[in-house]
MDTraj code that builds the backbone (N, CA, C; nanometers):
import mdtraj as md
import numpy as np

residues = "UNK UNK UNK UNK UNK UNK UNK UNK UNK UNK UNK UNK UNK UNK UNK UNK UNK UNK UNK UNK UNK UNK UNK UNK UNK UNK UNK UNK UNK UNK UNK UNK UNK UNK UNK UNK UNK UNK UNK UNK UNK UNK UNK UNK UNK UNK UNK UNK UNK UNK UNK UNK UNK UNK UNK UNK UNK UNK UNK UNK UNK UNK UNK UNK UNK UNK UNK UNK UNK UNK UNK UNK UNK UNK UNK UNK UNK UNK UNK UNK UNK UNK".split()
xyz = np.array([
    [0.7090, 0.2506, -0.8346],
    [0.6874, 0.3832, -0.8894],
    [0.6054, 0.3714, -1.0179],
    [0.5491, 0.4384, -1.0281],
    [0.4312, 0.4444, -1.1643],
    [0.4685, 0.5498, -1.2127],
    [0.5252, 0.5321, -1.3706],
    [0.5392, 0.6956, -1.4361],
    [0.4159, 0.7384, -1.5186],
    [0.4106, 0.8477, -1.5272],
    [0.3057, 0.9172, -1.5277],
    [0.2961, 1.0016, -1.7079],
    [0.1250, 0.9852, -1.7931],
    [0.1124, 1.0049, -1.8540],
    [0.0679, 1.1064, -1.8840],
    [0.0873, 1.2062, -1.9866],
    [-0.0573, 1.2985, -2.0282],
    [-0.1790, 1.2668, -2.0389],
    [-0.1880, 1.1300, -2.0722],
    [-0.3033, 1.0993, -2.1271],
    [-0.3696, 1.0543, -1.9894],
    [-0.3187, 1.0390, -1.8470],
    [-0.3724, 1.0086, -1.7417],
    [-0.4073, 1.1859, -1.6610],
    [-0.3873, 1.2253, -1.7103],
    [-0.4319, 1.4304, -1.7323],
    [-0.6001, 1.4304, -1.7438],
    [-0.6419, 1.4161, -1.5322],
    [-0.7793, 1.4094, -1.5348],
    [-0.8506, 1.2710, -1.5262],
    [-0.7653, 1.1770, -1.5443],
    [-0.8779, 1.0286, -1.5321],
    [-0.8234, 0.9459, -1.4162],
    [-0.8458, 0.8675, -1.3770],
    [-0.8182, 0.7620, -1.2848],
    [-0.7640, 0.6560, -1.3602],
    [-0.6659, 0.5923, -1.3131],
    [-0.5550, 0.5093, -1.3439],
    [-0.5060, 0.4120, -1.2540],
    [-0.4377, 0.3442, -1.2583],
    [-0.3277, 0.2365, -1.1999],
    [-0.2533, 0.3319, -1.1477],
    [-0.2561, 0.3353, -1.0078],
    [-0.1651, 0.4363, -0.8961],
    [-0.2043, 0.6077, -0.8978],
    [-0.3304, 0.5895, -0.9285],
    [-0.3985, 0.7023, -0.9040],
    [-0.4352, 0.7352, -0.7239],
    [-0.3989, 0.8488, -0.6747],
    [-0.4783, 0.9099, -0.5655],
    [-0.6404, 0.9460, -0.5705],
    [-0.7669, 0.8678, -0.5341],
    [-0.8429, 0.9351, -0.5712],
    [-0.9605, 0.9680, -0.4187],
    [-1.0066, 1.1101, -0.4189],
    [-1.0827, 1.1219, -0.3283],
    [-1.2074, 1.0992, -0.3565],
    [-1.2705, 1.0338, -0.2766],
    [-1.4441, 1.0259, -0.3330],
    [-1.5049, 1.0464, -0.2158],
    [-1.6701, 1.0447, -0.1833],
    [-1.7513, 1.1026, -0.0691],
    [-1.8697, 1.0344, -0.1776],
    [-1.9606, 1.0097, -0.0503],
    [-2.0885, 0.9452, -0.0540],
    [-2.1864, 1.0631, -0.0089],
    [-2.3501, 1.0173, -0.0624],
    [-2.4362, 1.1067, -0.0214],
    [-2.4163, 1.1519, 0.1160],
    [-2.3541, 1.0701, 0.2110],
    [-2.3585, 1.0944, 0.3606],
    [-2.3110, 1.1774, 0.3823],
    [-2.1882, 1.1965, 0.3069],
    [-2.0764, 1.2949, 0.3355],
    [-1.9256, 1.2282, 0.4047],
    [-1.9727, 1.0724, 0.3633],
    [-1.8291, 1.0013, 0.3769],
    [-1.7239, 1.0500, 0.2977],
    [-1.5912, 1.0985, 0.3603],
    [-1.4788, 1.0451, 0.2851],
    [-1.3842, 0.9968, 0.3177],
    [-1.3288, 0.8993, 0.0986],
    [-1.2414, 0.8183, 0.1624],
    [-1.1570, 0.8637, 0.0693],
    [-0.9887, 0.8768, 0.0528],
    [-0.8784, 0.8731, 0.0089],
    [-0.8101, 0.7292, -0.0408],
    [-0.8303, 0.7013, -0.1891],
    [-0.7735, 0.5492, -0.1699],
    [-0.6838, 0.5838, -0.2698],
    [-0.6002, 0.4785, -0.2902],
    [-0.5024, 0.4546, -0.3894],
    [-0.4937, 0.3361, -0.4858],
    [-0.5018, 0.3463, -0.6041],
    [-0.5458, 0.2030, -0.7138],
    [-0.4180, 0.1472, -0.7121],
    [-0.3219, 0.0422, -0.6821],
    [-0.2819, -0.0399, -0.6761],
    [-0.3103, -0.2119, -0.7100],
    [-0.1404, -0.3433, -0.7244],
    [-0.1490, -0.4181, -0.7278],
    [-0.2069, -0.4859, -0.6367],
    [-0.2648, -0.6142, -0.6811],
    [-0.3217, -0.6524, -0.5618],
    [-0.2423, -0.6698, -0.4315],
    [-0.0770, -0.7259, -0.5210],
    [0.0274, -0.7890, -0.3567],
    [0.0488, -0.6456, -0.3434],
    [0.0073, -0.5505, -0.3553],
    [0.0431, -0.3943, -0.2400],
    [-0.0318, -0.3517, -0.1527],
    [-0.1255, -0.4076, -0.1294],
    [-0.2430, -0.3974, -0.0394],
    [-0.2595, -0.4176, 0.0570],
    [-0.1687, -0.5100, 0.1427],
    [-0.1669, -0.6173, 0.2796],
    [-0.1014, -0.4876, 0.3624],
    [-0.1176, -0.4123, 0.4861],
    [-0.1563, -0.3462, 0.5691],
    [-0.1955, -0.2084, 0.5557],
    [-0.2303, -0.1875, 0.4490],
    [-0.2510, -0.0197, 0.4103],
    [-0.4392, -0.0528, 0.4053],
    [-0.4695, 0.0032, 0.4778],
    [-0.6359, 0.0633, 0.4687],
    [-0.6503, 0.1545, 0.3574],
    [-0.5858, 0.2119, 0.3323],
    [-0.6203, 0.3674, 0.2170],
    [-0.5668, 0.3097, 0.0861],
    [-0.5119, 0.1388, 0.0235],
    [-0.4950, 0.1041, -0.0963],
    [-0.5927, -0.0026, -0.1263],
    [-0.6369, -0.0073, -0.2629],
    [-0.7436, -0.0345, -0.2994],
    [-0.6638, -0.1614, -0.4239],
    [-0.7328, -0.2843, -0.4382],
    [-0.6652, -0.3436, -0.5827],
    [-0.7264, -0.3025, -0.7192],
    [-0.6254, -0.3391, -0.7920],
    [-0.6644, -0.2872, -0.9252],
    [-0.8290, -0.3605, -0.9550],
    [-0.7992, -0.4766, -0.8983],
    [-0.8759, -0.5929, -0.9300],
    [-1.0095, -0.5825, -0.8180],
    [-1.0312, -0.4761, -0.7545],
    [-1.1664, -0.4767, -0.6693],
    [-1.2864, -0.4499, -0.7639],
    [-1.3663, -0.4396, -0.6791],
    [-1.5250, -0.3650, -0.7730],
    [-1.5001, -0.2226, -0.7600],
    [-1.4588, -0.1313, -0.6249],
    [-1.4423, 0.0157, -0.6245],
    [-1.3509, 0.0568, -0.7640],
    [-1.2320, -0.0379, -0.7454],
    [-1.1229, 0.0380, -0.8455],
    [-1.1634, 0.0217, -0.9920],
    [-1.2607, -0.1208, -1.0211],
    [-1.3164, -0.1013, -1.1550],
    [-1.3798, -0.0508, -1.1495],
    [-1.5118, 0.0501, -1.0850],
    [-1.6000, 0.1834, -1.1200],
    [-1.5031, 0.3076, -1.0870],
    [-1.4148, 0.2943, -1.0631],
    [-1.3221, 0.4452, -1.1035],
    [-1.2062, 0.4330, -1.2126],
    [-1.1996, 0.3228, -1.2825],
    [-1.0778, 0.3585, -1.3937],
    [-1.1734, 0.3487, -1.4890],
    [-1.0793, 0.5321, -1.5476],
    [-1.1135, 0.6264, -1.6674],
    [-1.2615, 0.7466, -1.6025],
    [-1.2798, 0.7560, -1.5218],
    [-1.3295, 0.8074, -1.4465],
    [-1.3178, 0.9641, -1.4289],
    [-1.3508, 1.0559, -1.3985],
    [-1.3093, 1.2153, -1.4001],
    [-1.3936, 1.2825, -1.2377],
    [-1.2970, 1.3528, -1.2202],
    [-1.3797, 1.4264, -1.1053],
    [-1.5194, 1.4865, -1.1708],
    [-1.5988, 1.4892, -1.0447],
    [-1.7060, 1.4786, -1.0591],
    [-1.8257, 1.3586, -1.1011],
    [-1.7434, 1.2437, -1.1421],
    [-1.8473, 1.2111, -1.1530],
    [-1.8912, 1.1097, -1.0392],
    [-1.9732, 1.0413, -1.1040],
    [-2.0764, 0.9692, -1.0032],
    [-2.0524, 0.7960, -1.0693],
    [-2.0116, 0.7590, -0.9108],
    [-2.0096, 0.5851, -0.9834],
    [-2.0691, 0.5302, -0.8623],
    [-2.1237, 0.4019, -0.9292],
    [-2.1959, 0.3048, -0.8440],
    [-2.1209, 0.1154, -0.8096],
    [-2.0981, 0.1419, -0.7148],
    [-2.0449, 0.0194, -0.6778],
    [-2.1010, -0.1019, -0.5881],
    [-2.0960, -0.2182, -0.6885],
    [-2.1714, -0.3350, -0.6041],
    [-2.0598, -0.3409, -0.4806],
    [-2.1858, -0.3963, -0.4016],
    [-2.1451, -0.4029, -0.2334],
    [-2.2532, -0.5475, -0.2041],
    [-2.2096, -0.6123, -0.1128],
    [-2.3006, -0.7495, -0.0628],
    [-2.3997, -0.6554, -0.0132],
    [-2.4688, -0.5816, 0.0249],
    [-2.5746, -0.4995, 0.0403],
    [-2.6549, -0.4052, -0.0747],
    [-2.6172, -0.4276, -0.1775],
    [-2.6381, -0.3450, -0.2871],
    [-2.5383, -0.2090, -0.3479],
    [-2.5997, -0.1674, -0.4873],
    [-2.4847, -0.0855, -0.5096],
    [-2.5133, 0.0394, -0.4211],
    [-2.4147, 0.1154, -0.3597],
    [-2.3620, 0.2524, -0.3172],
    [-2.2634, 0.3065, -0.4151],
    [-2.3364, 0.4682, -0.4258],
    [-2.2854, 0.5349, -0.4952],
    [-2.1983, 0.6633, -0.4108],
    [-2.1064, 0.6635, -0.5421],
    [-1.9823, 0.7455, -0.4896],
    [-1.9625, 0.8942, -0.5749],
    [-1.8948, 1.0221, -0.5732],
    [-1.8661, 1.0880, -0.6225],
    [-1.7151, 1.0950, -0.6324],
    [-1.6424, 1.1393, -0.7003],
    [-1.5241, 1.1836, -0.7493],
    [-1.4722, 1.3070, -0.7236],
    [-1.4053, 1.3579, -0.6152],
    [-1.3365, 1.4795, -0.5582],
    [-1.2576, 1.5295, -0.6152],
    [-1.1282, 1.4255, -0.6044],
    [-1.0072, 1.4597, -0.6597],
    [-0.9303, 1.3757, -0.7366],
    [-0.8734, 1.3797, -0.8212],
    [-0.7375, 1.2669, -0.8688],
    [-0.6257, 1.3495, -0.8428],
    [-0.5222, 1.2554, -0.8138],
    [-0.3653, 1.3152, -0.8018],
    [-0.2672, 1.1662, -0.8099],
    [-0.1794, 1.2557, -0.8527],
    [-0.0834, 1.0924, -0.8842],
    [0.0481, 1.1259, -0.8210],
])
top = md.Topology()
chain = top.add_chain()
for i, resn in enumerate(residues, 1):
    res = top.add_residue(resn, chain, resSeq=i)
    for name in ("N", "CA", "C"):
        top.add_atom(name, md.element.get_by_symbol(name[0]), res)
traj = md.Trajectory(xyz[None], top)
């Protein structure tokens, strides 16, 4: 369980819900988590990836770019929820 701050009021965090979508019109629903919480969930992400470091402190709307072995792809920011 992750308790929850004011100061996480709007940003992306450690056990944040966050929705994002690509120019394509991909979306994905992930969740920022430890790394050992990750092993069969598709929709949790580690704290310790490249996605989850271009979304912590982050705000809907914006726009982040994430290295990928193909180059960076960029993402938008939908929603946060915790």
């Amino acid at each position: 369980m992750v308790n929850y701050s004011p100061q996480q009021e709007g940003k992306v965090f450690f056990g944040a819900w966050v929705e994002i979508e690509n120019d394509a019109g991909d979306i994905k629903t992930l969740r920022i988590v430890g790394p050992d919480e990750i092993f069969g969930r598709n929709d949790y992400i580690s704290i310790d990836s490249p996605m989850a470091r271009a979304l912590l402190k982050q705000t809907v709307d914006s726009e982040i770019s994430v290295p990928t072995p193909t180059g960076p792809k960029t993402w938008t920011i939908n929603h946060i929820t915790y």
